[in-house]
BAFI-3210 file (N, C-alpha, C; in Angstrom, 3 decimals, decimal comma, padded with zeros to 6 digits):
// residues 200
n [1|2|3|4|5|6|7|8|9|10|11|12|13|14|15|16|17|18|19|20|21|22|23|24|25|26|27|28|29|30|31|32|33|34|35|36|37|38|39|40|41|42|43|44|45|46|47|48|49|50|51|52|53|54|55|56|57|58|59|60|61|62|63|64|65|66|67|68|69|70|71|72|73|74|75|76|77|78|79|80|81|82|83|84|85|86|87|88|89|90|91|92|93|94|95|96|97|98|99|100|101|102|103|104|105|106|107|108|109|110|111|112|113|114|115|116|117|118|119|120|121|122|123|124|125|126|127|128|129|130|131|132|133|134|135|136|137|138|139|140|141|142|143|144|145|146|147|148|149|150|151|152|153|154|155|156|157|158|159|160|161|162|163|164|165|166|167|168|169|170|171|172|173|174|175|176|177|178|179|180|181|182|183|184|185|186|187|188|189|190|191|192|193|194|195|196|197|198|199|200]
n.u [006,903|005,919|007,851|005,737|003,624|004,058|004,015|001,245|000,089|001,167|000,454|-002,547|-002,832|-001,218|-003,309|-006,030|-005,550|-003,531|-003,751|-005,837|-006,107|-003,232|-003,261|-004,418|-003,454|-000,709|-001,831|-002,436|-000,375|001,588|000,185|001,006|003,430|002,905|001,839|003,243|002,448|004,049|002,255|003,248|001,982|-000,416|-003,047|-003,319|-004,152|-005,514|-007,856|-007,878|-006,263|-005,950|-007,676|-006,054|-003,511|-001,567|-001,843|000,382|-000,080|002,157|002,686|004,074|002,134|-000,123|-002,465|-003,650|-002,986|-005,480|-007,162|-006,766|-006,872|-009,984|-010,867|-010,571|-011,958|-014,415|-015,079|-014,367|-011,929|-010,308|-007,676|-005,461|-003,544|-001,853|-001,834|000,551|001,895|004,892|008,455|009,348|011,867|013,451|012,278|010,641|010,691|011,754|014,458|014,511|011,065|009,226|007,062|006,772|007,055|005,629|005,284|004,189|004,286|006,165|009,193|010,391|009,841|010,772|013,342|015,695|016,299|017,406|018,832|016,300|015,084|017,158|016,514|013,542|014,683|015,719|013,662|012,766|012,253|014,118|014,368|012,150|009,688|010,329|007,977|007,465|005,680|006,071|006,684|009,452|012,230|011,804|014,420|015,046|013,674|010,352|009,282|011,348|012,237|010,268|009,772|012,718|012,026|010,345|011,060|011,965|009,920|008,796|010,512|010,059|007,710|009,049|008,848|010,892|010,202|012,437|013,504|015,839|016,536|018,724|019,559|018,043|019,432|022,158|021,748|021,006|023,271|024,999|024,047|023,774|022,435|019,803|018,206|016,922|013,468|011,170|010,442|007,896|005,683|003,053|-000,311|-002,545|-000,535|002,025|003,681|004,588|005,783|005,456|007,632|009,882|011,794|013,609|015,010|018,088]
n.v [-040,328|-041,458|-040,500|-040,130|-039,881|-037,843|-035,623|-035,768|-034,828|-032,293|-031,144|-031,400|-029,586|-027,074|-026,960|-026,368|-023,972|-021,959|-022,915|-022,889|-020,309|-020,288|-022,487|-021,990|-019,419|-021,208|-022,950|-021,625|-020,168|-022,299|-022,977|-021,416|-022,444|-024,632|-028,008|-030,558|-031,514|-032,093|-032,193|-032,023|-031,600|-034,346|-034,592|-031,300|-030,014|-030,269|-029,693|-027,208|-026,851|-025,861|-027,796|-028,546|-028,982|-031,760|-033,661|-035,581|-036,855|-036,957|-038,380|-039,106|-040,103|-042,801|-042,600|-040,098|-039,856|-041,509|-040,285|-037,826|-039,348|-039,607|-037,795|-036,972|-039,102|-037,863|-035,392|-035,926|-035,138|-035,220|-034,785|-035,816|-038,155|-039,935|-041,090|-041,559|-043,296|-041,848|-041,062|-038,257|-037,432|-039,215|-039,514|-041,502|-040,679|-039,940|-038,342|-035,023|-034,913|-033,326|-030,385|-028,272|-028,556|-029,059|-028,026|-028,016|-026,229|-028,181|-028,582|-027,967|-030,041|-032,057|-034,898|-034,281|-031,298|-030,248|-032,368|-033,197|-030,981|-031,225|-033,404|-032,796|-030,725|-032,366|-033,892|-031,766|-030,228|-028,679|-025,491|-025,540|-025,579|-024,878|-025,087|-023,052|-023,426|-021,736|-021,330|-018,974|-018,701|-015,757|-013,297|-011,858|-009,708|-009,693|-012,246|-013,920|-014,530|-015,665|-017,961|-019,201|-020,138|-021,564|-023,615|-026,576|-027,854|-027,827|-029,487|-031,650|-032,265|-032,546|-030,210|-027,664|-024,310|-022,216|-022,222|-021,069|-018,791|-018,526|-020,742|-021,853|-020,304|-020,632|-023,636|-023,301|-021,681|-023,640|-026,167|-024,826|-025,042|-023,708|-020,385|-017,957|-017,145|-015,682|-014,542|-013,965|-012,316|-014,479|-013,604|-013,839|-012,992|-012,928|-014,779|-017,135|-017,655|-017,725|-019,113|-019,099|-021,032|-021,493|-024,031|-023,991]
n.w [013,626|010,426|007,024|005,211|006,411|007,833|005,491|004,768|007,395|007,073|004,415|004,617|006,658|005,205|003,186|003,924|005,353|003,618|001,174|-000,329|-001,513|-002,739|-004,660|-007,552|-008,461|-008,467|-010,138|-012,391|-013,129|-013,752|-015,755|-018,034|-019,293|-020,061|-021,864|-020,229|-016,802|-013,756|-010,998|-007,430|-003,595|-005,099|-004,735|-004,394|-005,920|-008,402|-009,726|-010,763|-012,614|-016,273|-018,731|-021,217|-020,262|-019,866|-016,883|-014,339|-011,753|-008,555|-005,172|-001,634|-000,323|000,278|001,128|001,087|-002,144|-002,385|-001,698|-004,237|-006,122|-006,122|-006,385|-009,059|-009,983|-009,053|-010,359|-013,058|-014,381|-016,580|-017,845|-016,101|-016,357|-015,002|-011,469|-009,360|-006,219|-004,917|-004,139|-004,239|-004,239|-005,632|-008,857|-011,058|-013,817|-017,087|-018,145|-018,952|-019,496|-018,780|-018,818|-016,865|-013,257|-010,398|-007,165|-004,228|-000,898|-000,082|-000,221|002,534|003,803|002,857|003,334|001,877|000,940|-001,468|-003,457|-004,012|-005,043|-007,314|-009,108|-009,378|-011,625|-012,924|-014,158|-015,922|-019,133|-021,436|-021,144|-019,490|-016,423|-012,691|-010,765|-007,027|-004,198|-000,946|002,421|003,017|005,354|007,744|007,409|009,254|012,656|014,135|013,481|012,453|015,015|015,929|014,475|014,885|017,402|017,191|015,798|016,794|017,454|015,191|013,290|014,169|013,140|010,451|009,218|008,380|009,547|009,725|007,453|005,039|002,506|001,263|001,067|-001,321|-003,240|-002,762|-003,745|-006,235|-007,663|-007,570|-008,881|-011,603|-013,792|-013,411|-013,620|-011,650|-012,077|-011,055|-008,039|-005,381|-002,873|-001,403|-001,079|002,036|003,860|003,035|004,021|002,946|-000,255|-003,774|-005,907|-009,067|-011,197|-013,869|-016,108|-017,977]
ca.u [005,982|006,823|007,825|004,410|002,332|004,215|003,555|-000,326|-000,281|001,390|-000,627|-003,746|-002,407|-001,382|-004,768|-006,390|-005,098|-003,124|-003,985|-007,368|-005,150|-001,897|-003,592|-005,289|-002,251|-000,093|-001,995|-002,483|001,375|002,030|-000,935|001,936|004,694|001,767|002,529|002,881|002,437|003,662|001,855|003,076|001,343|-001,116|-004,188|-003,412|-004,902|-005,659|-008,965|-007,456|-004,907|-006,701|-007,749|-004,939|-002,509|-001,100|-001,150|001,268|000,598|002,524|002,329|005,075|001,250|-001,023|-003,712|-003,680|-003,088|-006,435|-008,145|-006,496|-008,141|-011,848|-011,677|-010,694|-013,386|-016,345|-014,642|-014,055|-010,571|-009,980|-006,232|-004,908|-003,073|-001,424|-001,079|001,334|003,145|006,558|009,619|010,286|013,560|013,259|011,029|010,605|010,370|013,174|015,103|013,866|010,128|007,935|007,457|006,720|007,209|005,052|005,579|003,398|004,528|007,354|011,049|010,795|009,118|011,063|014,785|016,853|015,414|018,608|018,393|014,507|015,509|017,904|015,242|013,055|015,141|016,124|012,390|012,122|012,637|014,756|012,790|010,753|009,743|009,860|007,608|007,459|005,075|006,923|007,364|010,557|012,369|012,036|016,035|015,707|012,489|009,940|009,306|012,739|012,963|009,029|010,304|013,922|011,701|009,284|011,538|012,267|008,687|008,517|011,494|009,600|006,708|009,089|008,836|011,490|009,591|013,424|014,185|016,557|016,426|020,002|019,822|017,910|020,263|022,948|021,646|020,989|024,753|025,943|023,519|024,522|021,887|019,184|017,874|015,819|012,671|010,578|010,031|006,709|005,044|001,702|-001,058|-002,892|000,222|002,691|004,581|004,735|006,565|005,771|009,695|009,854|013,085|013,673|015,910|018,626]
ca.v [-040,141|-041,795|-039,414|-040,275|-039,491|-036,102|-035,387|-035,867|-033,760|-030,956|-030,595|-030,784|-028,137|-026,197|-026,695|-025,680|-022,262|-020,981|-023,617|-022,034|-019,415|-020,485|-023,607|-021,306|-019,043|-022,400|-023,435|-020,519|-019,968|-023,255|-022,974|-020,542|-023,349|-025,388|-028,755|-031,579|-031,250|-032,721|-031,083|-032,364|-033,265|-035,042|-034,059|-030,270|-028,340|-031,085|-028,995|-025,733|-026,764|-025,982|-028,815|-028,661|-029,188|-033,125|-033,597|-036,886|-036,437|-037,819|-038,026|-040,056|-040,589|-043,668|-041,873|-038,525|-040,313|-041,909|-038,942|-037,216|-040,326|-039,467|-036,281|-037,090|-039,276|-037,216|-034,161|-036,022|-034,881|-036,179|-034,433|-036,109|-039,313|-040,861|-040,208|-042,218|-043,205|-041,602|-040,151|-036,897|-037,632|-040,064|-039,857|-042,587|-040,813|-040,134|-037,226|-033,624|-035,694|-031,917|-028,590|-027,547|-029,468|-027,638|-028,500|-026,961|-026,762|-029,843|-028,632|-027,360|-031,010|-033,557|-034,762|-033,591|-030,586|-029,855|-033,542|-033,675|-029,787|-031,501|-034,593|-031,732|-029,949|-033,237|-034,329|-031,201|-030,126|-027,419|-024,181|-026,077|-024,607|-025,891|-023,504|-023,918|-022,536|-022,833|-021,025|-019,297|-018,313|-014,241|-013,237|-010,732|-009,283|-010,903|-013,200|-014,278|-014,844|-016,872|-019,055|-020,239|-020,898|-022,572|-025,074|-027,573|-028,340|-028,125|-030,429|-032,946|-033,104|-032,792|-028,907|-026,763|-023,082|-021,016|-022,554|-019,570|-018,211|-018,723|-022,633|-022,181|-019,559|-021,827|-024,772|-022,649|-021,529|-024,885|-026,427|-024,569|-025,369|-022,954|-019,492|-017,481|-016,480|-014,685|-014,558|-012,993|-013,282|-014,859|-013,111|-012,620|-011,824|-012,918|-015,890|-017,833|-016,833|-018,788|-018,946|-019,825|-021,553|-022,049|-024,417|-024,019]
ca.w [012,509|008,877|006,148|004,488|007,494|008,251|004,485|004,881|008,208|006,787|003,857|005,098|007,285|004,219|002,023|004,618|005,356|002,307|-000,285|-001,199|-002,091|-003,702|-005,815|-008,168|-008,593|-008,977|-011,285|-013,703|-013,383|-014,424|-017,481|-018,865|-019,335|-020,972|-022,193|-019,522|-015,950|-012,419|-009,469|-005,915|-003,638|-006,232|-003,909|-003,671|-006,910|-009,717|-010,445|-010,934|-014,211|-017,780|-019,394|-022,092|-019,778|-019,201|-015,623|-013,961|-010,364|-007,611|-003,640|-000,809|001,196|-000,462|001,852|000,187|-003,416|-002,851|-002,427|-005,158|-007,247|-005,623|-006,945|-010,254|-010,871|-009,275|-011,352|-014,165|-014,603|-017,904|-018,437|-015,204|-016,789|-013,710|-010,237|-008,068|-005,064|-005,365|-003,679|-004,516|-004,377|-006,880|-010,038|-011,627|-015,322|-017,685|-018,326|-020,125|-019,574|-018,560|-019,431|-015,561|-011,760|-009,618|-005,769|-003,353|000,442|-000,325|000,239|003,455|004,322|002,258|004,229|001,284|-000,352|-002,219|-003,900|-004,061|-006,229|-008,036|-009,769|-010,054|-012,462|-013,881|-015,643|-016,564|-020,217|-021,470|-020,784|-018,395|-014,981|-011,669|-009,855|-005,805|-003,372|000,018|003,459|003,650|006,870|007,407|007,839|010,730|012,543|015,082|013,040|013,010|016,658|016,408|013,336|015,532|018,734|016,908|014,896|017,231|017,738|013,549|012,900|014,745|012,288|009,314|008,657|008,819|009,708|009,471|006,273|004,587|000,637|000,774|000,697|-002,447|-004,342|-002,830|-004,632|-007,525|-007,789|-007,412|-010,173|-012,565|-015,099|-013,567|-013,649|-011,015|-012,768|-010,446|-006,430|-005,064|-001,623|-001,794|-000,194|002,326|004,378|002,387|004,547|001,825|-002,034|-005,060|-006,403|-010,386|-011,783|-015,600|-016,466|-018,961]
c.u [006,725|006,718|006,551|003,656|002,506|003,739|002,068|-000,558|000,458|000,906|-001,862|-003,903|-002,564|-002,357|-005,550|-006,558|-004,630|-003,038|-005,350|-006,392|-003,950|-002,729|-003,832|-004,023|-001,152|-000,107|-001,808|-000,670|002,053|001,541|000,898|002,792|003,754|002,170|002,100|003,532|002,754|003,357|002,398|002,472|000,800|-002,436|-004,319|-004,236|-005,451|-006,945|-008,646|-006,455|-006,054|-006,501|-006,582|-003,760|-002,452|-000,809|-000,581|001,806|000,851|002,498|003,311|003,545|000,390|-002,598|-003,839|-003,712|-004,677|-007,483|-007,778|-007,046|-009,423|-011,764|-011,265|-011,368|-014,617|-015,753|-014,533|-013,268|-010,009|-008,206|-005,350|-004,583|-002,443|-001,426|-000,571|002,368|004,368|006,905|010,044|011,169|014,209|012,449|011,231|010,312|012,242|013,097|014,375|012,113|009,035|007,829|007,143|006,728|006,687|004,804|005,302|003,558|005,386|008,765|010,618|010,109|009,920|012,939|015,806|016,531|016,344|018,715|017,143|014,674|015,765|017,115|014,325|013,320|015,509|015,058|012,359|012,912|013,229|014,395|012,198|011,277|009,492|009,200|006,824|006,400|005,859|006,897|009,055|010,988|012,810|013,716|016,309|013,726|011,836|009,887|009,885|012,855|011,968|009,409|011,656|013,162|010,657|009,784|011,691|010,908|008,192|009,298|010,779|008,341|007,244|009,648|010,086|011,075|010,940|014,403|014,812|016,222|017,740|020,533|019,043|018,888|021,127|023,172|021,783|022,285|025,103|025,182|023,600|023,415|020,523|018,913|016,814|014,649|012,207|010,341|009,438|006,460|003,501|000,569|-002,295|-001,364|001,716|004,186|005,016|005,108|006,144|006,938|009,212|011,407|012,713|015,250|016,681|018,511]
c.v [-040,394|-040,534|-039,251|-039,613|-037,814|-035,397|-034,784|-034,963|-032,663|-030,378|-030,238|-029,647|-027,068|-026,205|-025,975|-024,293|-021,397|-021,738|-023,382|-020,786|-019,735|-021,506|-023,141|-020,549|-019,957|-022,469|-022,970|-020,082|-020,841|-023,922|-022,436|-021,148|-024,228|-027,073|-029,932|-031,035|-031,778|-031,748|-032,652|-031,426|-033,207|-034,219|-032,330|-029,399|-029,021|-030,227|-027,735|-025,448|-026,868|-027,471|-029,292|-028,992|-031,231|-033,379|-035,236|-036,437|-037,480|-037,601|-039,307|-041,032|-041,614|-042,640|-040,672|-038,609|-040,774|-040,667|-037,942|-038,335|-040,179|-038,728|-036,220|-037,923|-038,775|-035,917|-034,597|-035,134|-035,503|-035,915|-035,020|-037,853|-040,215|-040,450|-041,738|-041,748|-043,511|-040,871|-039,208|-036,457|-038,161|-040,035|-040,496|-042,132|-040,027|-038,622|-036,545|-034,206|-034,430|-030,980|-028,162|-028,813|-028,464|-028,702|-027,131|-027,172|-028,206|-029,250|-028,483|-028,713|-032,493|-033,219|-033,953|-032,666|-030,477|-031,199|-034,096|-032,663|-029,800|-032,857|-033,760|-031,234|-031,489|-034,125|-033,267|-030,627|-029,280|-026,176|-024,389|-025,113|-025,233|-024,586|-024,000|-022,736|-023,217|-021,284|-020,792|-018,305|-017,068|-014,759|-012,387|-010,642|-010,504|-012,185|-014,396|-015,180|-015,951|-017,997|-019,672|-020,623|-021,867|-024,089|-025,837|-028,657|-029,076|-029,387|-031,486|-033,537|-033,475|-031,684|-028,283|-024,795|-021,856|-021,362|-021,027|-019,808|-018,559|-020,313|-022,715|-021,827|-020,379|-022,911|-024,483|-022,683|-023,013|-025,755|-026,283|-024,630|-024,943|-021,260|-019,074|-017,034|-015,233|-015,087|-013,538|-013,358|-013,447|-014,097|-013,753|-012,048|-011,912|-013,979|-016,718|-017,175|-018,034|-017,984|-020,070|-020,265|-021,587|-022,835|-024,364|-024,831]
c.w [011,198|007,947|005,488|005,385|008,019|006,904|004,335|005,779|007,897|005,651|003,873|005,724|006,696|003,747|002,898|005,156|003,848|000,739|-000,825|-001,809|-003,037|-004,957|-006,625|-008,957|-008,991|-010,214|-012,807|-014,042|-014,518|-015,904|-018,391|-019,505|-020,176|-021,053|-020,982|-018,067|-014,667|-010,996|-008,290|-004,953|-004,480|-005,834|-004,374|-004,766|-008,329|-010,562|-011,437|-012,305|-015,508|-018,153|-020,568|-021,131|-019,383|-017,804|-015,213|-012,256|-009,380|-006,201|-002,783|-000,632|-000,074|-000,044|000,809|-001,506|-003,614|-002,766|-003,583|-006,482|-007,449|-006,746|-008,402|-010,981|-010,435|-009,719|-012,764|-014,929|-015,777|-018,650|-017,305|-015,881|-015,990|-012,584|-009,699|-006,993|-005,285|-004,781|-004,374|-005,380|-005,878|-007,692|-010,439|-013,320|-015,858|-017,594|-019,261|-020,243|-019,891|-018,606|-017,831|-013,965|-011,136|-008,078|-004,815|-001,767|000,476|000,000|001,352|004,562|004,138|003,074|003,167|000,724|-001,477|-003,781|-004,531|-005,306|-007,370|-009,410|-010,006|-011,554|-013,684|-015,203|-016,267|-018,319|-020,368|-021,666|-019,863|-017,483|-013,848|-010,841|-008,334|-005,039|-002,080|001,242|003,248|004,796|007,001|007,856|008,715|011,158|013,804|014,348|012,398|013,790|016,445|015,919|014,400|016,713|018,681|016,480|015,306|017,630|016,027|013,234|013,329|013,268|010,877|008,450|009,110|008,393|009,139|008,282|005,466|003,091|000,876|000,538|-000,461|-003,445|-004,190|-003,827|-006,182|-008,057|-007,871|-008,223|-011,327|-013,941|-014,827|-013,494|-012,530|-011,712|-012,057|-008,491|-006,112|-003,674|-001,788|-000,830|000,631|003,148|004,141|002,936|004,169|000,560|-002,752|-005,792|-007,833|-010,705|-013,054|-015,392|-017,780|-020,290]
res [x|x|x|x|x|x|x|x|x|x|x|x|x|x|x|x|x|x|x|x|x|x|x|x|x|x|x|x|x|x|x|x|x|x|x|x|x|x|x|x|x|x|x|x|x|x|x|x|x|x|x|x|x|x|x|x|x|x|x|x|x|x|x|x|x|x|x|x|x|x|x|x|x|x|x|x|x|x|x|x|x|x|x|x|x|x|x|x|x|x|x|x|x|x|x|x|x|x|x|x|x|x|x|x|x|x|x|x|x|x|x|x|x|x|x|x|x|x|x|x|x|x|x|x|x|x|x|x|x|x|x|x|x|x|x|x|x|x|x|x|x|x|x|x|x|x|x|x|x|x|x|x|x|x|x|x|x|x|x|x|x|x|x|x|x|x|x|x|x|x|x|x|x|x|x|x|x|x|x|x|x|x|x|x|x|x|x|x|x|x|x|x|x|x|x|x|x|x|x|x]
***
């Protein structure tokens, strides 16, 4: 399965279940930071950002980009200024470019998250926020044991289910040029955290 196509089946996945939930929350998070906006995927919450906000959304999947086009012209989305197909990894805009990067269900999907983290932090402006909704992997507990017997089935589509908090602080520490803001778990049962960064 191409990185694009695991992309598409693991969001739909996510919107599906806990993206009626997080998008909303996302969004209003990312109101706060104001200014100009990239939501990944492109598809996942474009409705849900105040009109004042600049959105520049991007997606790996062409598929999933074109429906994130539908719905901004039968919404008439009038603050959504681009969406394209783009790596992650790679943005294609310049340095200090956005006041927030908001990536919903993406590290724990894309091959490098650490790298993908790192271009993150790099459009964003000084203050900006990269704020992530994401699965991460309990650290003891059944759900422990379900998450390591599950992963080998996950890895296949893309996902890694026992992704740790310590490969973010990790990255953090070794970046050097952010701040933890806040880490919550999202409800209803809280398997998911939206995690805020500020950058220096």
């Amino acid at each position: 399965m191409s990185n694009a196509s695991r992309r598409e089946f693991l969001t739909n996945v996510a919107l599906a279940g806990m993206g009626a939930v997080a998008s909303p929350v996302l969004a209003a998070t990312a109101a706060r930071a104001a200014g100009d906006i990239v939501p990944l995927p492109a598809s996942s919450a474009l409705p849900d950002y105040a009109p004042t906000n600049r959105l520049v959304g991007i997606d790996i999947s062409a598929p999933m980009l074109r429906k994130a086009q539908s719905r901004v012209r039968a919404l008439g989305l009038g603050n959504v200024e681009t969406l394209a197909v783009m790596d992650a990894k790679n943005l294609a805009f310049a340095d200090s470019s956005f006041d927030a990067v908001v990536a919903q269900y993406v590290i724990t999907a894309v091959p490098d998250p650490e790298a993908t983290l790192d271009d993150f932090i790099r459009v964003l402006k000084p203050g900006g926020e990269l704020i992530l909704v994401n699965h991460i992997g309990a650290e003891s507990g059944p759900r422990r044991v379900f998450e390591l017997a599950f992963a080998p089935l996950a890895r296949r589509l893309g996902w890694r289910p026992e992704f740790p908090w310590a490969r973010l602080t990790n990255w953090a520490a070794k970046h050097g040029g952010v701040s933890l803001a806040e880490r919550r778990p999202m409800p209803p049962m809280g398997h998911f955290s939206l995690i805020r960064y500020r950058k220096a």
